[in-house]
N, C-alpha and C positions, 0 to 999 in steps of 0.2 A: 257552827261555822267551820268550815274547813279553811284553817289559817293560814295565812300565807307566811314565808320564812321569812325570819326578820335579817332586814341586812347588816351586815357590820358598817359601822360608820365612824370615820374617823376625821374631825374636822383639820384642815389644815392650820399650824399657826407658824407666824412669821413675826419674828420680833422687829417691825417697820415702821423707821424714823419718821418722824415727818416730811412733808415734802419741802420743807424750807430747809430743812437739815441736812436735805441728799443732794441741796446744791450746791455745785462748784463753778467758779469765778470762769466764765468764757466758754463753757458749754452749749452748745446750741442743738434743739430739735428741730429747724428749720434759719432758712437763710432767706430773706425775702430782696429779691431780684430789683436793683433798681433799676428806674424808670429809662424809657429809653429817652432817646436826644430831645424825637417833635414831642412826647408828651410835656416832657420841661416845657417847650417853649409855649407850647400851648396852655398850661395850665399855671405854669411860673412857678414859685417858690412856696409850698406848702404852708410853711410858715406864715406866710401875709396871709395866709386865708384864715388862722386860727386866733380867733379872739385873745387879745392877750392877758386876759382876765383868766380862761382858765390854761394859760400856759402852763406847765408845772415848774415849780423852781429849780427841782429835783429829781433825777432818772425813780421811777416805782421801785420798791425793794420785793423784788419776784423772783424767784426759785429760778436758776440756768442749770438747765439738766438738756439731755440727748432723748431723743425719741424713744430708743430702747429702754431707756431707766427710768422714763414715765409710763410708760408701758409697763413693767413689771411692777412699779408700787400700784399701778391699780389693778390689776390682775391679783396680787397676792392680799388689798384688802377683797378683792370681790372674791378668792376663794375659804375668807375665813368668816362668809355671811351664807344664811340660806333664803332664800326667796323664790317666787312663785315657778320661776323657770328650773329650781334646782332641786326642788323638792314636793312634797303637797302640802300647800297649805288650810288643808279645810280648819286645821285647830283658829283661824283667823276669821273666827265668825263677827256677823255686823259688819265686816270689812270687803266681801264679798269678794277674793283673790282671783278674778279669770283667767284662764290661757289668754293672752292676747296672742292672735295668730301674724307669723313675723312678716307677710304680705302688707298686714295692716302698718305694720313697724315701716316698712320700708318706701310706703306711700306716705306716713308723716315725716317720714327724713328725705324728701325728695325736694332739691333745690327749689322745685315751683313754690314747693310753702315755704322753705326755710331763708330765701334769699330776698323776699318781698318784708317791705315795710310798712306799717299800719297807716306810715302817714304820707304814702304814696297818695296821688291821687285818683281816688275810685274809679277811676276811668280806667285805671290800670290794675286792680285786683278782682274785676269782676268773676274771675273763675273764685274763689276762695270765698264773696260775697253770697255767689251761686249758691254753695255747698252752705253757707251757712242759715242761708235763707230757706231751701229745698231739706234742710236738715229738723231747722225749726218748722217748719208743716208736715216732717212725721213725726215729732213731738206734741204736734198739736191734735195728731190724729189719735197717739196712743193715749194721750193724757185727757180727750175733750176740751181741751183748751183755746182759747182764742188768740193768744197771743204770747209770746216767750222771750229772754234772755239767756246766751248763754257766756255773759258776762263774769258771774263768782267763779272764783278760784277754788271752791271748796263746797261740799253740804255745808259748812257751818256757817258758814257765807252768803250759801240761800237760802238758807235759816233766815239769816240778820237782814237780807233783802224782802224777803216776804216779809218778815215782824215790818222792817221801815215800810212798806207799801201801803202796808194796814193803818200803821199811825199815819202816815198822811189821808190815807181813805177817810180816817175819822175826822184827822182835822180841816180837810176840805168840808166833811159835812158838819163843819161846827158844833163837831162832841168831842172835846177834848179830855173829858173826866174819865174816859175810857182807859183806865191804868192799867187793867190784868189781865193777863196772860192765861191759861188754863191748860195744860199738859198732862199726860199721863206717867207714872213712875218708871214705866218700858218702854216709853218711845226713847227716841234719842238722846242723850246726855245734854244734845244741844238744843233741842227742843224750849228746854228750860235756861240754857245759859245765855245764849243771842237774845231772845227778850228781856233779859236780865241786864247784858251791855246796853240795849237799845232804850235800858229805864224803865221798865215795866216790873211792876209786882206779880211772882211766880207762885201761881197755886197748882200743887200737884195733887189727883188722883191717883190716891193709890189700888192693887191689884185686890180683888175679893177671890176668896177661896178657887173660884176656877181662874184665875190669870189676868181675868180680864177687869178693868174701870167699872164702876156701879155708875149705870144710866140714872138710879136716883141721885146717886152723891152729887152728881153733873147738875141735875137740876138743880139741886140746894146751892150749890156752889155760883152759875150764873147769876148774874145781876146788871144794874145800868150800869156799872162800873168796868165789866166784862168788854175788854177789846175782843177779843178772839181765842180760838181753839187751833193749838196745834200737836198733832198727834201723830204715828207711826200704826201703819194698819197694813198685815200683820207688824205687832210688838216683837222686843226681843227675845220672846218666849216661843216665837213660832205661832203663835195664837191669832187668827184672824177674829176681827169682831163682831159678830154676826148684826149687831145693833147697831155699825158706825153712819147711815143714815138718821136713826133718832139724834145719835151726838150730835151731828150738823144740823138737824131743825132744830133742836132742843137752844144751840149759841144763836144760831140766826134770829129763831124767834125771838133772843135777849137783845137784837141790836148788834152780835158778832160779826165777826169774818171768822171763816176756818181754813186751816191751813194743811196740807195733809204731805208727810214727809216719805217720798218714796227711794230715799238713800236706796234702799233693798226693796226692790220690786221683781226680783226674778220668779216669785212665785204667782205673779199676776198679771206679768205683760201680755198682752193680746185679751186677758180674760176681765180684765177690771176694769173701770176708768173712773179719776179725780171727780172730773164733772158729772159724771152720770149719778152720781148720788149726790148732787151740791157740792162739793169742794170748791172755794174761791181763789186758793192758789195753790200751789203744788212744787215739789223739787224731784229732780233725779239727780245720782251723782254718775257721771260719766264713766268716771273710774272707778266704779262700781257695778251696776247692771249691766253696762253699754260697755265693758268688758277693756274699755283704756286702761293702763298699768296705773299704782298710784305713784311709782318715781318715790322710794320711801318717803312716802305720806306729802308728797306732792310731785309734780305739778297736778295739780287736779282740777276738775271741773264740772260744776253746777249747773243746771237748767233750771230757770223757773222758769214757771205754766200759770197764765192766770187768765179770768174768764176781761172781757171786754168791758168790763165794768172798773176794771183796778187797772188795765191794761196802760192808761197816761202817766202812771205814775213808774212804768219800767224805768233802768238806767238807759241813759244816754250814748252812745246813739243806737237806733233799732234797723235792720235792714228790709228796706222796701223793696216793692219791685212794682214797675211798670207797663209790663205786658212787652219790654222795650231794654231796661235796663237798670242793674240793681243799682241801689242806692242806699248811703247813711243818712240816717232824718234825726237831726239834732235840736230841730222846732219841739221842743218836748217841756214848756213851762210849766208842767208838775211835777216834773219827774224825780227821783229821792237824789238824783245825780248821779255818779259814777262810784263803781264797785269796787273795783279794778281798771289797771291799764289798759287803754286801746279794748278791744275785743275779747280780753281774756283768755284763756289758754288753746290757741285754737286748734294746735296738734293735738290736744286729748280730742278735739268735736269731731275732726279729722277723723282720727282709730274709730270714734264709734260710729261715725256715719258710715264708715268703710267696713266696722260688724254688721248693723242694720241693714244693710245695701247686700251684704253676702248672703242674709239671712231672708230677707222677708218678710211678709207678715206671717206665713205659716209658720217660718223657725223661729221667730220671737212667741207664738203659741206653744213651740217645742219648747223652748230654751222654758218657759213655766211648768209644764209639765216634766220634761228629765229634773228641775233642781226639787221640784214637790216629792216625786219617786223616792231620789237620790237621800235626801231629808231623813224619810219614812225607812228607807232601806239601812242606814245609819243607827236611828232609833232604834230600831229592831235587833239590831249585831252591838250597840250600850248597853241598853237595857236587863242584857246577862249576864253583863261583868261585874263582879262580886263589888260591894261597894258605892255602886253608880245610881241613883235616882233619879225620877224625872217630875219635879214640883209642877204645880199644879194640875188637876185631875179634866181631861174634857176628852169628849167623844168624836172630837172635830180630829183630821187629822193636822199635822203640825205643816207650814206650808215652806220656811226655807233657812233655819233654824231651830236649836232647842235648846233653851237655859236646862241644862244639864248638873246634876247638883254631885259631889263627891265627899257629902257630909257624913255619912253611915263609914267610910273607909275612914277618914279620920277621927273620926270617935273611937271606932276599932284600932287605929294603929297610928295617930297622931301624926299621920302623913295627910296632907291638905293640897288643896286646889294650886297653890305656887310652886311646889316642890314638885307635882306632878309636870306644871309646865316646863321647869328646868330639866327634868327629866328629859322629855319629848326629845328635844333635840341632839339626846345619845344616840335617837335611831335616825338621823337627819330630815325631822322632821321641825319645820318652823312651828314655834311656842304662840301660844293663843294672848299672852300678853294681857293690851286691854280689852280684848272682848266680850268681856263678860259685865264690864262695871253698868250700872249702879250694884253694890256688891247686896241683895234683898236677897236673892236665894244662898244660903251656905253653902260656902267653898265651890263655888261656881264654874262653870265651862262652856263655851256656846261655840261648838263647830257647826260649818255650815257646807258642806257639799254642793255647791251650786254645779249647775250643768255640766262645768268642764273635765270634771271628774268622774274616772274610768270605776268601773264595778272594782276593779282590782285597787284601786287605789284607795276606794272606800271598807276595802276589808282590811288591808295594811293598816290603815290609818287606826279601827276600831283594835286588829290586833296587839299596835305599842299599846293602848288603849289597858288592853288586858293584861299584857307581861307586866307594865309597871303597877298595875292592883295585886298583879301575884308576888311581886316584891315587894311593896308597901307592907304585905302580911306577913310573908317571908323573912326577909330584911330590910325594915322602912329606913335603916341607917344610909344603905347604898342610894336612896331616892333623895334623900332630907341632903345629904352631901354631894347629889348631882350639878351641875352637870361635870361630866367626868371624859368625856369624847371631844368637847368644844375649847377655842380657844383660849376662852376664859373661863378658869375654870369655877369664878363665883361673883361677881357681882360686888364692889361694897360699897352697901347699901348707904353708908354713912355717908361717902363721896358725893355722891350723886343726889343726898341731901344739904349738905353743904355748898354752898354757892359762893365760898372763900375757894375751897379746892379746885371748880370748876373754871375753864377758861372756853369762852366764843367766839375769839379770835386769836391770833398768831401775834398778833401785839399784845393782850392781855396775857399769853399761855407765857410772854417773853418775860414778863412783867410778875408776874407770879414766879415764875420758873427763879427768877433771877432776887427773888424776896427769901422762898426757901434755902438758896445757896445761900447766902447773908445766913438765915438760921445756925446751917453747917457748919 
């Protein structure tokens, strides 16, 4: 590989109080104009309009600062962070980081969304109805599905939405004994946890020598007790399942439902679909494939897809349309109920129907092929650096991810997969964090290169890749004491397990704060 030059990088830090801290008594960012004469007379006295129940007793206790000195404390925390727009994140695999293109930004920040209320009446949000309804029938196109929500706030969300659709499926068909769950060890973390919340007993499949579930252990494993299968295809190994048809006849013939988790579908949009191989319901996460930001690790948003048969049991309310004009239909006496508020997050469906819409159907075909390329192009420029393995053995190629192992470098020089991550971010480069867990491969790493990254970006990224293996052998003390660039310069660990130390709130942080002085 012909390396590219690594840049120096220097995080900014700024020792910056809180924002309750930098306030002073009568400072204003705004002056809001009162009312002129006829609106008084017309409207009368504010006050009599407001319930006196939640009058306040008390003015709010909230930070009086100037425009300019809210301005600079959130400037100086966003430049002591990196994120998708400031750097590359492919180290943030399973997470699937996109460019979101700022066109898209600027059409969900556009008064027509942002100034309407859910509980307007429909008569009056038919544009935003439109797009949600004209949205969900090309989800229904990619996915094969008959019907959808894009009510969860989250994949783990429509996780828990699917698991509930299922237990009522069962219990409308008066099979309530249907208690278990059936996941695999590489699908999603949440796979196994949402049917855990929702009460079900979790049996997990583990991976055999090539990566993949044993279609025998599945058989041994179903029974009349078996609710359902839910799975992730490809896993987080990058591994597609060449047999995930048998998996879904093998639960259905038990009397299952299966559920199939397409958080990461960049490697199979335009070329797969949920239904065409039996799937009963399905997820995408918006701010994931469909290229919406995740707003650190929200606002985000869900899609479920399910075929007409589960389809009564959506949350409440679903959008119709009548050849005439859209509508909410809340007549829905099966339904699990309500997920989330109103509609759920409708500036993420927003961004992605404003991808889709740029794209097509031919560039949602591209967008699978550049992240499969991009993948394989990755593995290729790993694979040579001293240290780096890639567990499990198959002749498939890998489609938009790869559980990447860095066990052979710490055997050799007792530098490990978390020291490497703190490292990353000397070259400003965002740290892979959790994307690697469930931690089964030793000292683990799962980049993921999806479409929106440049050939250039994918050599950068493998060359910190290399520098810090040549220093782990080098000097692993310089890595093991990393990071050294960033604004903190370590983490302790101990805090952040302590939940005395921790504070959630600005009354709690008051409260603590003011328990340690007492110490002093």
């Amino acid at each position: 590989m012909n390396r590219p030059k690594l840049r120096k990088y220097q995080a900014h830090k700024w020792d910056e109080p809180l924002l309750m801290e930098l306030s002073t008594s009568g400072e204003r960012g705004i002056h809001v104009i009162k009312a002129e004469k006829e609106i008084k007379e017309l409207i009368g006295d504010i006050k009599d309009l407001i319930p006196e129940k939640i009058v306040r007793e008390k003015k709010p206790n909230l930070p009086e600062l100037s425009q300019p000195q809210v301005l600079r404390h959130y400037l100086h925390l966003s430049q002591m962070v990196l994120g998708t727009d400031v750097t590359i994140d492919i180290g943030l695999g399973t997470c699937t980081m996109k460019y979101s293109p700022k066109i898209h930004e600027q059409i969900a920040a556009s008064s027509k969304l942002t100034e309407i209320h859910p509980n307007q009446n429909e008569e009056t949000i038919q544009g935003i109805l439109e797009i949600l309804y004209k949205f969900g029938e090309i989800i229904k196109e990619i996915s094969g599905m008959d019907a959808v929500s894009f009510q969860p706030g989250s994949g783990a969300q429509s996780i828990f939405l699917n698991t509930s659709m299922m237990r009522a499926y069962h219990e409308k068909n008066k099979d309530p004994s249907r208690k278990e769950i059936i996941t695999t060890m590489f699908s999603h973390p949440t796979n196994a946890a949402c049917p855990a919340t929702a009460g079900y007993d979790v049996l997990t499949l583990m991976p055999e020598e090539n990566g993949l579930p044993s279609l025998e252990a599945l058989k041994e494993m179903v029974s009349e007790n078996t609710a359902g299968l839910l799975i992730t295809n490809p896993e987080d190994t990058g591994i597609f399942n060449p047999k995930i048809k048998e998996f879904v006849d093998t639960v259905h013939n038990a009397g299952g439902l299966c559920i199939y988790d397409q958080a990461n579908a960049n490697g199979i949009l335009g070329k797969f679909r949920a239904r065409d191989i039996g799937f009963d319901m399905c997820h995408f996460n918006l701010h994931k494939t469909f290229s919406s930001p995740h707003g650190s690790m929200g606002p985000a948003c869900g899609v479920v897809a399910c075929t007409k048969e589960i389809a009564k049991f959506l949350p409440s309310p679903i959008i119709t349309f009548d050849g005439d004009k859209y509508k909410l239909d809340y007549n829905r006496p099966d339904s699990v109920g309500k997920i989330k508020g109103f509609f759920g997050n409708i500036g993420v469906v927003l961004r992605a129907y404003s991808w889709v819409m740029s794209l097509g159907a031919k560039g949602l075909k591209e967008v699978a092929e550049i992240s499969v390329l991009n993948n394989n192009y990755l593995e290729k420029l790993l694979k040579k650096i001293k240290g780096v393995s890639v567990p499990y053995k198959t002749d498939k190629k890998r489609l938009d991810q790869i559980r990447f192992s860095w066990e052979k470098m710490t055997d050799d020089t007792g530098v490990g997969s978390y020291d490497v991550e703190r490292r990353m971010t000397d070259f400003g480069l965002q740290s892979y964090w959790t994307s690697h867990y469930p931690w089964i491969v030793p000292e683990p790493f799962t980049p993921e290169p999806c479409e929106s990254y440049s050939l250039r970006d994918i050599e950068y990224f493998a060359s910190v890749m290399e520098q810090i293996s040549k220093e782990a052998y080098e000097n692993p003390e310089l890595v093991k004491t990393s990071p050294h660039n960033s604004p903190i310069s370590r983490i302790d660990e101990s805090v952040m397990l302590d939940a005395s130390k921790t504070a959630l709130t600005y009354k709690q942080y008051l409260r603590k704060k003011g328990k340690e002085n007492e110490k002093t």
